[in-house]
DRENPA-3360 file (N, C-alpha, C; in nm, 2 decimals, always signed):
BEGIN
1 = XXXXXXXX = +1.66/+4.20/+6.03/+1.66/+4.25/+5.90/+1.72/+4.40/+5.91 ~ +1.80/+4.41/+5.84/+1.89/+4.55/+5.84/+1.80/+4.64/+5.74 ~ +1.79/+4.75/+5.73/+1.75/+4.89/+5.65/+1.79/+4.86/+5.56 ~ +1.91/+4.85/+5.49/+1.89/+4.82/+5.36/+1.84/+4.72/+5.30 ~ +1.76/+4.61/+5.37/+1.71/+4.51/+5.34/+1.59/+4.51/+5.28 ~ +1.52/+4.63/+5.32/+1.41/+4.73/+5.29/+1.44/+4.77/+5.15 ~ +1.29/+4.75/+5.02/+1.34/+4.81/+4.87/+1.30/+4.96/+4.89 ~ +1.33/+5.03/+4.80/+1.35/+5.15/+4.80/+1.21/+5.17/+4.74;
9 = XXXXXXXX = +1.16/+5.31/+4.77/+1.03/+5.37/+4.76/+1.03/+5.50/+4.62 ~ +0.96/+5.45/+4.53/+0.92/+5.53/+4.41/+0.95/+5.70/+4.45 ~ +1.01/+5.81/+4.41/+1.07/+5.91/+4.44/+0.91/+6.01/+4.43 ~ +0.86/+5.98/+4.36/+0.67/+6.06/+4.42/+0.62/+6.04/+4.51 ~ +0.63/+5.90/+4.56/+0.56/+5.92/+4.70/+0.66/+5.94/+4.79 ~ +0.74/+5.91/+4.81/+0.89/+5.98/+4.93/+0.87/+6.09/+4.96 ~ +0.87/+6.17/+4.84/+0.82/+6.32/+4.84/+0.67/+6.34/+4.89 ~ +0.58/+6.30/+4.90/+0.48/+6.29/+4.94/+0.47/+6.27/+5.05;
17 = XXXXXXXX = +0.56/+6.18/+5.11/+0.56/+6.10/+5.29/+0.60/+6.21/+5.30 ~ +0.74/+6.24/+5.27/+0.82/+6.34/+5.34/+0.78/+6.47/+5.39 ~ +0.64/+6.51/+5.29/+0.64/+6.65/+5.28/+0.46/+6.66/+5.41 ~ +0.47/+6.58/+5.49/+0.38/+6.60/+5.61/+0.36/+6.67/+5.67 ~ +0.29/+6.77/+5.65/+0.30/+6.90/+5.73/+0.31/+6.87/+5.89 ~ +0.22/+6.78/+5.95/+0.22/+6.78/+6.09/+0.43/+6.75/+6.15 ~ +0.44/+6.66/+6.08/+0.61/+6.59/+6.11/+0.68/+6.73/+6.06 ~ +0.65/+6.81/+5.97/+0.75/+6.92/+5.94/+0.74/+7.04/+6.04;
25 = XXXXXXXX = +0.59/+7.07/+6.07/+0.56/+7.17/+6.19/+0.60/+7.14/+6.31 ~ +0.64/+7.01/+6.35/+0.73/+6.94/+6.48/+0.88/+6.95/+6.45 ~ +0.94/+6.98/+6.35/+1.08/+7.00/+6.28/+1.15/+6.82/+6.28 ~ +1.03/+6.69/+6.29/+1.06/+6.58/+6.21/+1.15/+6.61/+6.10 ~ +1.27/+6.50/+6.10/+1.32/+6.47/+5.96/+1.33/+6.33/+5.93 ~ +1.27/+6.32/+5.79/+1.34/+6.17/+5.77/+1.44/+6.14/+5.76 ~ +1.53/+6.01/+5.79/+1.65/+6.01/+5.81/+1.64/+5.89/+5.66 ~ +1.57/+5.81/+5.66/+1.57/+5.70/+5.59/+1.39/+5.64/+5.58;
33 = XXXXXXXX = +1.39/+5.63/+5.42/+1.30/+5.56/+5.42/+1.28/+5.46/+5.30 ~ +1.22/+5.33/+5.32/+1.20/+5.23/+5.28/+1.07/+5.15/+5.25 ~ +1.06/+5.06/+5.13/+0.91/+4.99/+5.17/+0.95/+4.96/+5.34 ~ +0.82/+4.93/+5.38/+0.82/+4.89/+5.53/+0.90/+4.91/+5.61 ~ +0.99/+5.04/+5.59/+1.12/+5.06/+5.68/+1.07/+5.21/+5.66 ~ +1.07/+5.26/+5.79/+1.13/+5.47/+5.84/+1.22/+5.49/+5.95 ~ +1.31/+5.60/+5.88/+1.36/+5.62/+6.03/+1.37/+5.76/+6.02 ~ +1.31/+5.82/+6.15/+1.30/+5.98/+6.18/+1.35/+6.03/+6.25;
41 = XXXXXXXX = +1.40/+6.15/+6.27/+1.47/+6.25/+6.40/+1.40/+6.32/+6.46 ~ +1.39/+6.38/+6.57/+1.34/+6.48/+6.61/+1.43/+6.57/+6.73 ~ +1.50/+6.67/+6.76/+1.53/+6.78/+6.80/+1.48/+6.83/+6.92 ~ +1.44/+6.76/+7.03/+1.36/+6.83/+7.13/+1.37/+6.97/+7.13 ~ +1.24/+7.04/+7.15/+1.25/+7.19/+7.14/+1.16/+7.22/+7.31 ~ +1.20/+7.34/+7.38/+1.17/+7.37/+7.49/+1.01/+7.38/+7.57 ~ +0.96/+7.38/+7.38/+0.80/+7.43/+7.42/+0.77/+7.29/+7.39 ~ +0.84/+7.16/+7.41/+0.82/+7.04/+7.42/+0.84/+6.93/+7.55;
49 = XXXXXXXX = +0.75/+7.02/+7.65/+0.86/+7.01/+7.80/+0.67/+6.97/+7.82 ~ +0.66/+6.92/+7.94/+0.47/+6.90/+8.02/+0.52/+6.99/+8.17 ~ +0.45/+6.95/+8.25/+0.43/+7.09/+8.31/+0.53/+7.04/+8.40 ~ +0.59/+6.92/+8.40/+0.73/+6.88/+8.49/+0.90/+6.97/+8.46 ~ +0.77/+6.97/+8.34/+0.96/+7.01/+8.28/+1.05/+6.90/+8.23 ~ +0.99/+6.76/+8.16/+1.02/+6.70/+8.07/+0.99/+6.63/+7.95 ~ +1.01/+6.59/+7.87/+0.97/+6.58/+7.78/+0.84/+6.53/+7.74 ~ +0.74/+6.56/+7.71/+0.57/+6.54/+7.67/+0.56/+6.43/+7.60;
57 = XXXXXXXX = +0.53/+6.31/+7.68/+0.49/+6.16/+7.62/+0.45/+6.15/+7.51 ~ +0.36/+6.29/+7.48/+0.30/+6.24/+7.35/+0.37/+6.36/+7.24 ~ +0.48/+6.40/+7.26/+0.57/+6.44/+7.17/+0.65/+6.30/+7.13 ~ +0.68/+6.20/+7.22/+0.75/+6.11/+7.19/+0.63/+6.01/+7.11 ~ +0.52/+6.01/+7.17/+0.40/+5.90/+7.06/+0.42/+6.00/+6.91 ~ +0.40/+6.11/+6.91/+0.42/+6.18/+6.78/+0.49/+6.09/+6.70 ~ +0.68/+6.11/+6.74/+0.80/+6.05/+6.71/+0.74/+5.93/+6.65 ~ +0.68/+5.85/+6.75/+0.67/+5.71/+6.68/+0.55/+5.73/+6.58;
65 = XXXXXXXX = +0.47/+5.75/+6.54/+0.32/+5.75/+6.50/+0.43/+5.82/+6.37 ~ +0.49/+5.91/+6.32/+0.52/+5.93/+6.23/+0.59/+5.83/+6.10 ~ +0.69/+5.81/+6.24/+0.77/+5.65/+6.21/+0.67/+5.57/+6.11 ~ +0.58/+5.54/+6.19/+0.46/+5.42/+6.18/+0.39/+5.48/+6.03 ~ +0.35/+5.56/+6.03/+0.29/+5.66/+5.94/+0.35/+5.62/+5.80 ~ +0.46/+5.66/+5.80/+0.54/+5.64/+5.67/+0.61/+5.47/+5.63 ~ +0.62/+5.46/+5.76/+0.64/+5.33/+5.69/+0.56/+5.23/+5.64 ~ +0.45/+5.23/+5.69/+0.29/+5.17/+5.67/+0.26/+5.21/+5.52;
73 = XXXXXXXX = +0.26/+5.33/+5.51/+0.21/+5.41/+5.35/+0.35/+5.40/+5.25 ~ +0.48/+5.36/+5.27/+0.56/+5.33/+5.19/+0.54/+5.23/+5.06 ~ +0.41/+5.14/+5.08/+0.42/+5.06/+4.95/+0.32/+5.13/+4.88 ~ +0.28/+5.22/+4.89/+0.21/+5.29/+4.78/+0.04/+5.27/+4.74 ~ -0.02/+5.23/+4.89/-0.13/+5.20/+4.95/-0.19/+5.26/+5.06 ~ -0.29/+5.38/+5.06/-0.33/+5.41/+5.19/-0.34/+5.32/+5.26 ~ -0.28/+5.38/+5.43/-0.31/+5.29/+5.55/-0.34/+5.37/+5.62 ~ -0.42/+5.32/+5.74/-0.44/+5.40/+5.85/-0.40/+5.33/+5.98;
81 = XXXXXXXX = -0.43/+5.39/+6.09/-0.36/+5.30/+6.18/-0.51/+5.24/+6.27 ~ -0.47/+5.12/+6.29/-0.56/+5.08/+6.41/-0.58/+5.10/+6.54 ~ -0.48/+5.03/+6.58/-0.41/+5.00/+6.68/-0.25/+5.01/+6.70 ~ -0.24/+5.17/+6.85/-0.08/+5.15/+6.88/-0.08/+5.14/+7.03 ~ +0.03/+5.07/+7.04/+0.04/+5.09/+7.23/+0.21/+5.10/+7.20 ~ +0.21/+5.15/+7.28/+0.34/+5.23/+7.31/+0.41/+5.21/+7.45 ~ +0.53/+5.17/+7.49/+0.56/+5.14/+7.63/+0.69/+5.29/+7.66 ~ +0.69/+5.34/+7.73/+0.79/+5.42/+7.78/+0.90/+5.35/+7.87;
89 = XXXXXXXX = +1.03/+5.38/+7.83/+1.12/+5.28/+7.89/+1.22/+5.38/+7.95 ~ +1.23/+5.49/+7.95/+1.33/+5.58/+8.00/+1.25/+5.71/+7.99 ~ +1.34/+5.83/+8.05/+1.29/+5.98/+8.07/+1.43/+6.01/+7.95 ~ +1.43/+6.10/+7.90/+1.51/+6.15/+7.82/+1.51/+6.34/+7.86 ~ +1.66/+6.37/+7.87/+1.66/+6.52/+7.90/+1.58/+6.64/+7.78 ~ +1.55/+6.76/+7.84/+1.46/+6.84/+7.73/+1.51/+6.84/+7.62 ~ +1.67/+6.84/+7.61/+1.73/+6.91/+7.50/+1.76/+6.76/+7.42 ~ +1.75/+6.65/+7.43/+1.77/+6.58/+7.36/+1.75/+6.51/+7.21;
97 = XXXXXXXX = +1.78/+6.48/+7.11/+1.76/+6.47/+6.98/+1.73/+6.28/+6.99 ~ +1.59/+6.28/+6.99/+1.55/+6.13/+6.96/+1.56/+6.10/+6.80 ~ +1.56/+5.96/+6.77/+1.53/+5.86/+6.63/+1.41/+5.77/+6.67 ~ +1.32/+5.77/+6.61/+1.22/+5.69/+6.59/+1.23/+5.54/+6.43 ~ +1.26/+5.44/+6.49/+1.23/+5.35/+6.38/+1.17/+5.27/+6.34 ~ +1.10/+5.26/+6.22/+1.00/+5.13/+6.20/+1.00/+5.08/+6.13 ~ +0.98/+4.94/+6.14/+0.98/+4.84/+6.09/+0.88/+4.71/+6.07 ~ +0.86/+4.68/+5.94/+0.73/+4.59/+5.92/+0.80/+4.47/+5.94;
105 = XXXXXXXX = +0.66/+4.42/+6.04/+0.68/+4.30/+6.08/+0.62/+4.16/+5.97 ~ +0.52/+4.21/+5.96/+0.41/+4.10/+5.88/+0.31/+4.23/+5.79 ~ +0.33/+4.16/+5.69/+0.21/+4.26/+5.58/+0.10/+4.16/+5.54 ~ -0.03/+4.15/+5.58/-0.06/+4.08/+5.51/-0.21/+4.19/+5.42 ~ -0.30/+4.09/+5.35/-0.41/+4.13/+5.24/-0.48/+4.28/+5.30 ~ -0.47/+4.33/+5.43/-0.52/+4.45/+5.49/-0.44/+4.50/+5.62 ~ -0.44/+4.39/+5.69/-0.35/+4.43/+5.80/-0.21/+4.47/+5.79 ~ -0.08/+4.53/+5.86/+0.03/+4.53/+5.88/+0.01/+4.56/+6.03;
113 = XXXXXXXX = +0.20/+4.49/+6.04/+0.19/+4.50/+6.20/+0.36/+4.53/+6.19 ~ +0.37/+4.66/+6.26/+0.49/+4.72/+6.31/+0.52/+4.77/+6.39 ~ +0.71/+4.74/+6.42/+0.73/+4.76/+6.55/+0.80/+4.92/+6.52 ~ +0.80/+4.98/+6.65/+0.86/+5.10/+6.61/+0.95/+5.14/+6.74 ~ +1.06/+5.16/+6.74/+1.22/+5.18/+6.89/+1.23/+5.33/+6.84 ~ +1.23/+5.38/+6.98/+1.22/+5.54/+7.00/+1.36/+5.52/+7.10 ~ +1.51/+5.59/+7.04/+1.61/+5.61/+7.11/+1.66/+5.73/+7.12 ~ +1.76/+5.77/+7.22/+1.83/+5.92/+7.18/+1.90/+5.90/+7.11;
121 = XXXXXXXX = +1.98/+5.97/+7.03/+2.03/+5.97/+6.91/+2.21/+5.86/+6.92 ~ +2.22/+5.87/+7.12/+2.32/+5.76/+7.12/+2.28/+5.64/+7.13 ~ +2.14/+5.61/+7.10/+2.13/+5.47/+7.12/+2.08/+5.43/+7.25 ~ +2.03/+5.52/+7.37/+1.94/+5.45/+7.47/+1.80/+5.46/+7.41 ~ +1.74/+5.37/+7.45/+1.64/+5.33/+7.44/+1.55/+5.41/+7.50 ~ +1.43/+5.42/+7.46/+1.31/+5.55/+7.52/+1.21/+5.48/+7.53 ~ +1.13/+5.41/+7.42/+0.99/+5.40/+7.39/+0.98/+5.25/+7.31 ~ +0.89/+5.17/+7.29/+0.89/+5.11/+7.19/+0.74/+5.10/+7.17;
129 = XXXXXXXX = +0.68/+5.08/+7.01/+0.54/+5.11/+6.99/+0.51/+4.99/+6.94 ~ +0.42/+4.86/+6.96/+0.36/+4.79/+6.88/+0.24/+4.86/+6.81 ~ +0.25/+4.86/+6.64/+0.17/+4.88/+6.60/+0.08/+4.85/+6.48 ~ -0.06/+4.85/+6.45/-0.12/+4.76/+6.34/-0.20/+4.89/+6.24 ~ -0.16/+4.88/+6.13/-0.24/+4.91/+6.00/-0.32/+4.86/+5.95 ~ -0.42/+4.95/+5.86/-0.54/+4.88/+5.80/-0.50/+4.95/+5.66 ~ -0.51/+4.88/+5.55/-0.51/+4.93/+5.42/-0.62/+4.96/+5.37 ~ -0.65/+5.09/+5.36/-0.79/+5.13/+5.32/-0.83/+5.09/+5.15;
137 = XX = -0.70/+5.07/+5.09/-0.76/+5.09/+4.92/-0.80/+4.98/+4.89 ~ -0.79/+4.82/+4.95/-0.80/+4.73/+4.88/-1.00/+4.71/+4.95;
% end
């Protein structure tokens, strides 16, 4: 299923996804967002290094969890998350600019379950997150 296959999201809550303080104090941008579809950027920055001197695993769980974040709350239903696991598939240099993307798999009456691909901005692969939402409102 391609991104635009994904319907488009009511312009109040977009604004509301979008405006995340935690994803904006990391300098996150949304690139795209969709019911059940997000796609986000992030800019590695220096004070985003672990004590190796590469990039902080859980700056990249950030990356995805944001992803996951908004796309999960795109249909206009608090969600939370349950359950994420996350696999690391490459090292990426400090200075590199990742995309985090997510994608709903299955929605059902409470649960969602979404996959989320963490790449550098050319398209190697980094991370991938399986992960499950719970809709708190129903």
């Amino acid at each position: 299923m391609s991104a635009t296959d994904y319907p488009a999201v009511p312009t109040e809550l977009r604004a509301r996804i979008e405006s995340d303080p935690w994803a904006e104090a990391l300098g996150i941008r949304c690139l795209d967002l969709r019911r059940g579809y997000c796609r986000v950027s992030l800019k590695l920055q220096p004070r985003m290094v672990n004590f190796q001197g590469q990039p902080h695993g859980g700056v990249i769980f950030t990356l995805a969890d944001v992803a996951f974040g908004a796309a999960c709350n795109s249909h206009g239903e608090d969600a939370v998350a349950l359950n994420v696991t996350i696999s690391y598939l490459a090292a990426v240099t400090p200075d590199a600019t990742l995309i985090a993307e997510g994608r709903e798999k299955k929605q059902g009456r409470r649960a969602g379950f979404y996959d989320i691909d963490v790449t550098t901005d050319d398209g190697t692969p980094v991370a991938h997150a399986h992960c499950v939402a719970h809709r708190v409102g129903r």
